[in-house]
N, C-alpha and C positions, 0 to 999 in steps of 0.2 A: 834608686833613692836609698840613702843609707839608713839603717833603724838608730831609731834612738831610744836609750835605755831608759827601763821604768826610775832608774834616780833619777835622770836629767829630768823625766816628766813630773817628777814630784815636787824637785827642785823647781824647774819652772812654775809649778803652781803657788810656789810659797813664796816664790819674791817675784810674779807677773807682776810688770809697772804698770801702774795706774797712772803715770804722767804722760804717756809718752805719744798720742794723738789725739791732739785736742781735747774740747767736753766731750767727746765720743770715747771714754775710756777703759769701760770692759773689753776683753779680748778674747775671744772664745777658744783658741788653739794656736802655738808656734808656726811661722810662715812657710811655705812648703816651698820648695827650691824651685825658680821660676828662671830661664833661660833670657838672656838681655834681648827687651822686644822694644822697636823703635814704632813713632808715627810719627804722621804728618798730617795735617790738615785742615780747614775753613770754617768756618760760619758766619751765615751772612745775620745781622742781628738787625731786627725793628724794636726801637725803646721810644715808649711816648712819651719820658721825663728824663730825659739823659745830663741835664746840669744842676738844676737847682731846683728845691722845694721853695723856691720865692716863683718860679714863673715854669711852667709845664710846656717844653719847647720836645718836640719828637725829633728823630733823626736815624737814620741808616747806619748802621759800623760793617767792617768787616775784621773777623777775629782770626788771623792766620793762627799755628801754632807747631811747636814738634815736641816729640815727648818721647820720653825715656823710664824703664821701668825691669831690673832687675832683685833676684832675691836668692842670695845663696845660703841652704843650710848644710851641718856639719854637728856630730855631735855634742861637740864644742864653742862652735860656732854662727852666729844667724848674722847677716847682714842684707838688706834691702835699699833701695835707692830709685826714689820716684822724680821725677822732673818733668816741669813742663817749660816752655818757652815759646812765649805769644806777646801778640800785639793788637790792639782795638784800634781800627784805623778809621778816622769819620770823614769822608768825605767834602761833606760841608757840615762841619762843627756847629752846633748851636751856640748863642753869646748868653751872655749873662746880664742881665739888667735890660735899658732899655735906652734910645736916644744916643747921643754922642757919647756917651761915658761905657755904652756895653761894650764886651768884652768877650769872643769865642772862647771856648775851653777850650782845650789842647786838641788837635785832629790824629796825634798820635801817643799813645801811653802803654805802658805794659800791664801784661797780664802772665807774669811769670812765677813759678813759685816750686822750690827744689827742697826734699828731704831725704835723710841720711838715717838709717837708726842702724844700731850694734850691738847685738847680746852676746858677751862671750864669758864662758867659765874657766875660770883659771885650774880650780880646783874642782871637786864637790861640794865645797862648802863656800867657794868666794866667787860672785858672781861680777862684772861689772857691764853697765847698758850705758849708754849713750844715743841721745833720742835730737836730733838737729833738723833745724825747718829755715829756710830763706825765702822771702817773697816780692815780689814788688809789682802791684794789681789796683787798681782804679777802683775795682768794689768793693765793699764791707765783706769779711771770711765771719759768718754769723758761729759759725763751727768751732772755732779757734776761739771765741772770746775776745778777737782784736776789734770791732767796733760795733757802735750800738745804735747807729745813723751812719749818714752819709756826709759829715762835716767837711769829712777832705774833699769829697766827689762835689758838692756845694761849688766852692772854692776850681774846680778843673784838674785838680791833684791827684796823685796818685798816696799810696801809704807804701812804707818797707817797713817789712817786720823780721828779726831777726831772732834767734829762740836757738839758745843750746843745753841741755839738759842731761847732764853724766853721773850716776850714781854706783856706790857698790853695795852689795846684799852680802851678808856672809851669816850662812845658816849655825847655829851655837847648836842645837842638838835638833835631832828627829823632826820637833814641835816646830823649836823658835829659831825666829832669823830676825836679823832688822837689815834697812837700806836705809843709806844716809846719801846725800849729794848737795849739788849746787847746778841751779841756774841760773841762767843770765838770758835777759832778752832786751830788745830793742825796737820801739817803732818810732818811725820817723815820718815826719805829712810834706815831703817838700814841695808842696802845692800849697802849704799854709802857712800862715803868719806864724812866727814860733809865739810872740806874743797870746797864741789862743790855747795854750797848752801842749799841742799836739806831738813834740819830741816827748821822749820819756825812756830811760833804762833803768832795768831793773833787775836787782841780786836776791834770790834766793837760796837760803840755806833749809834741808827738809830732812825730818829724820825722823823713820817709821818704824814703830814694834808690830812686828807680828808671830803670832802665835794658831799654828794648828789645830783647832779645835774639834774637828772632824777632818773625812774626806771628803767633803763637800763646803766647810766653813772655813777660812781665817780671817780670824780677828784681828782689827790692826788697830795703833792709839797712833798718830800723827800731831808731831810740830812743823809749824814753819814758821820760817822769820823772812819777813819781803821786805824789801825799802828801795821805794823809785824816785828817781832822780828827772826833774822834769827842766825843759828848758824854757828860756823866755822869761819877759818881764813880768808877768802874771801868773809866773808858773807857782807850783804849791810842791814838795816835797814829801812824802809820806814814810810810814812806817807800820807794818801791819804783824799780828803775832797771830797763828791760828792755831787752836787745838779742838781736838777731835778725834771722837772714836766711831768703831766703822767693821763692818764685816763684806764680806767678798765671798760670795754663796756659790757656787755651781749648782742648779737646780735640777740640771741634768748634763750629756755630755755637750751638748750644744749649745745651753744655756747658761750664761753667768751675770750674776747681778753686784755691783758694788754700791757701799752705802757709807758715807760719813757725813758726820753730822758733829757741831761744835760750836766754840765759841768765837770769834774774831776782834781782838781787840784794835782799833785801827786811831790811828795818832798823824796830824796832817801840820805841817809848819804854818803856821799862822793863822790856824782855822781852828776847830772844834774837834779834839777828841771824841769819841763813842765805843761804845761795847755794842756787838750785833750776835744773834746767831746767825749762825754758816752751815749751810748743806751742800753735799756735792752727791748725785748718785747718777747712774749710768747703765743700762744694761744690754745687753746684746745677743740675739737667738737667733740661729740656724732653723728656722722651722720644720722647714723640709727641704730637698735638694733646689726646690723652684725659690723655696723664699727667705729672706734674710732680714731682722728689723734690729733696730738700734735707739736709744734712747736715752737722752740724758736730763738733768736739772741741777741748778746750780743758784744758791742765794748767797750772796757777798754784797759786799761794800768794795767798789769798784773806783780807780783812784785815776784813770782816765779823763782827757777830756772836761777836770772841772772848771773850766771859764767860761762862762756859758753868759751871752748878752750883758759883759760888763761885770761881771759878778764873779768871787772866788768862790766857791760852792766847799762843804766840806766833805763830801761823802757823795758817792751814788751807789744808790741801795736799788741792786737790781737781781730779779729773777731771772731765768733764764730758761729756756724749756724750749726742745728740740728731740724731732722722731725722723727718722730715713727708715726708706723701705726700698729693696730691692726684689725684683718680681721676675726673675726668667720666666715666662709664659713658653716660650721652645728653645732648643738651641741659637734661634736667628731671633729670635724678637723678646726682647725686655724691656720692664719701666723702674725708672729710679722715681722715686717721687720724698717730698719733705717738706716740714715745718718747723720753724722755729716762732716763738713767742718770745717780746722779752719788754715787760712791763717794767719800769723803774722811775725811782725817785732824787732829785736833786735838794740835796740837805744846808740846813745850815750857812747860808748864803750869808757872805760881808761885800761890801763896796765900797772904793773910797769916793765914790761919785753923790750927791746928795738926791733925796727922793727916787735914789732907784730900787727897783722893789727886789728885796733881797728876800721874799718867802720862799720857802720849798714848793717846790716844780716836778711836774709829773710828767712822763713823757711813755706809748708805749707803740710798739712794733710788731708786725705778723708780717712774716715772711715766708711764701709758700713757693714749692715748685714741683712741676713734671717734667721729666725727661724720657721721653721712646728710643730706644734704639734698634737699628732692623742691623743683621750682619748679610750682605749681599754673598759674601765668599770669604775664604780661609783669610783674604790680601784685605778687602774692601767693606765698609760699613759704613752706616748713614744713623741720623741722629735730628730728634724736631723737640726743644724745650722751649717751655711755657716757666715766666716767674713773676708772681706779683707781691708787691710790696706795698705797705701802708703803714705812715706812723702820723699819730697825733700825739702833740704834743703843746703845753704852755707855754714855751718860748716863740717868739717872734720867729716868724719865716722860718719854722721847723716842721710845718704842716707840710704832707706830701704824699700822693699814690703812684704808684709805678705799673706798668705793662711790660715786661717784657718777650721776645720771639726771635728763637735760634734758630737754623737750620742748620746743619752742616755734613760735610761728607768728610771721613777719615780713614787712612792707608796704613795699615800696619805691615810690619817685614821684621 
């Protein structure tokens, strides 16, 4: 393994990207050079609500998949690249509805989703990262911030989401640096009516001051400028501008915490302006060699998704709050386990339909899971997760609990 020099480590700490994996966004330390490891392998899955929150129908899937996972560093250079590629296959598909008019969901959809990231220094002082994610998966990624229900899985559909994120940092003295970039992202339902909102791309432009305040603090002040582009007849258009200030602590060496906190001005074509505050904060500890925990929260006005039972909605003002825990118990047996909470509001409602009730609508979700995993041998491993879900909510036929139960065995080489 090559040493990296104490500038690159300082340098990295003064423009570590805060964008670059999901609400999960503190990062405790650079990726350590990981050799390309492939797998292969199954689960067989029981779900007792596998189509819709109108009618609780259970069903059997099998989840094949292969996956890929390389990271090479260089004192110059970091690059990693995770993939998976999989398929939910249902035997007998539950329908949807009921009588001559139901309808099975789909007996085959993907559950695939590939990322890219790149830290490279040109100089000592100009840095540039590039952070990319691809996916195309049947269920809600509560982690990412891409859904907040299961509208498309409602529907039989699957989602794609696309996300590329390239910035440069370029450190002006000792202290200060700023990172400026652009991203662009995209999700798409093609399991849904475009009519319901559910296409949507969006440009980000973001540019952050930071300043070294200690060897444990930078301060950073953040803008962004977002404007998504939605498709469909119902669709709504936005514009959002956020500012915000924020520190990035290291508490210790395996410990870092990030904090910003601001304001969001958010502007919707044809709807209701509003001013909100915006929190974003995250942190993530090593605690000991056995265990590792993560955590984030996030309060915005979320521009997703607002057509909701006939209604242009102008805002969804949602909380967000999520913990992972990782547990090696011995070298052969671990548990991942998590939660996410995400309580939220539908704002400002217009309809051109008469007596339809355009009030603000409350909707909220808990989403918990365990995973065990045994490693049989250096080649072989096995794997038993538990996940349940439950959202209530004021819209029609959005009421819903969930069970779910994996099993699987996986090969790695």
């Amino acid at each position: 393994m090559q040493r990296t020099s104490p500038i690159f480590l300082l340098y990295s700490f003064l423009f570590a990207s805060a964008s670059a994996q999901g609400l999960y966004q503190a990062s405790n330390s650079a990726e350590e050079p990981m050799p390309l490891k492939w797998g292969v392998g199954a689960n067989v899955i029981f779900d007792d609500n596998v189509a819709s929150a109108e009618q609780k129908v259970s069903s059997i899937g099998f989840n094949p998949a292969l996956t890929l996972a390389v990271t090479s560093t260089t004192p110059q250079t970091i690059w990693d690249v995770n993939g998976r590629l999989g398929l939910i296959y249902y035997p007998s598909p539950p329908k949807i509805g009921t009588g001559p008019t139901a309808q099975p969901i789909d007996d085959l959809s993907n559950q695939s989703r590939l990322s890219a990231n790149l830290s490279h220094n040109f100089t000592e002082r100009l840095r540039f990262t590039s952070n990319n994610m691809a996916s195309r998966e049947r269920e809600p990624e509560y982690a990412y911030g891409i859904a907040s229900g299961r509208q498309g899985a409602n529907t039989g559909g699957e989602y794609i989401s696309l996300n590329t994120d390239n910035s440069f940092g370029f450190r002006w003295t000792q202290r200060i640096g700023t990172v400026t970039g652009l991203k662009l992202g995209q999700i798409t339902n093609p399991g849904t009516s475009k009519s319901s909102d559910s296409d949507r791309i969006t440009y980000e432009l973001h540019h952050q001051f930071r300043f070294q305040y200690s060897k444990q603090s930078v301060i950073t002040g953040d803008y962004r400028y977002v404007e998504g582009t939605a498709s469909g007849t119902n669709s709504q258009d936005s514009t959002d501008h956020y500012l915000a200030l924020g520190d990035e602590y290291r508490f210790s060496p395996n410990t870092i915490g990030i904090l910003k906190a601001g304001t969001q001005l958010h502007d919707i074509v044809g709807g209701k302006s509003s001013t909100s505050p915006y929190l974003d904060a995250s942190a993530s500890s090593q605690v000991n060699k056995q265990l590792a925990l993560k955590i984030f929260t996030r309060y915005s006005l979320e521009s997703e998704g607002l057509y909701r039972d006939d209604v242009n909605y102008s805002a969804h003002q949602a909380l967000r709050v999520g913990v992972t825990g990782d547990y090696m118990i011995s070298p052969k047996f671990s548990i991942i386990t998590g939660f996410d909470y995400i309580p939220s509001t539908y704002q400002d409602g217009l309809s051109s339909i008469p007596k339809t009730d355009t009030s603000d609508k409350s909707e909220s979700l808990i989403n918990a899971y365990v995973t065990a995993s045994v490693k049989f041998n250096d080649f072989l491993s096995g794997s038993i997760s538990y996940t349940f879900t439950d959202q209530t909510s004021d819209f029609q036929t959005a009421n819903y609990n969930r069970n779910r139960i994996s099993l699987g065995l996986n090969a790695n080489f």
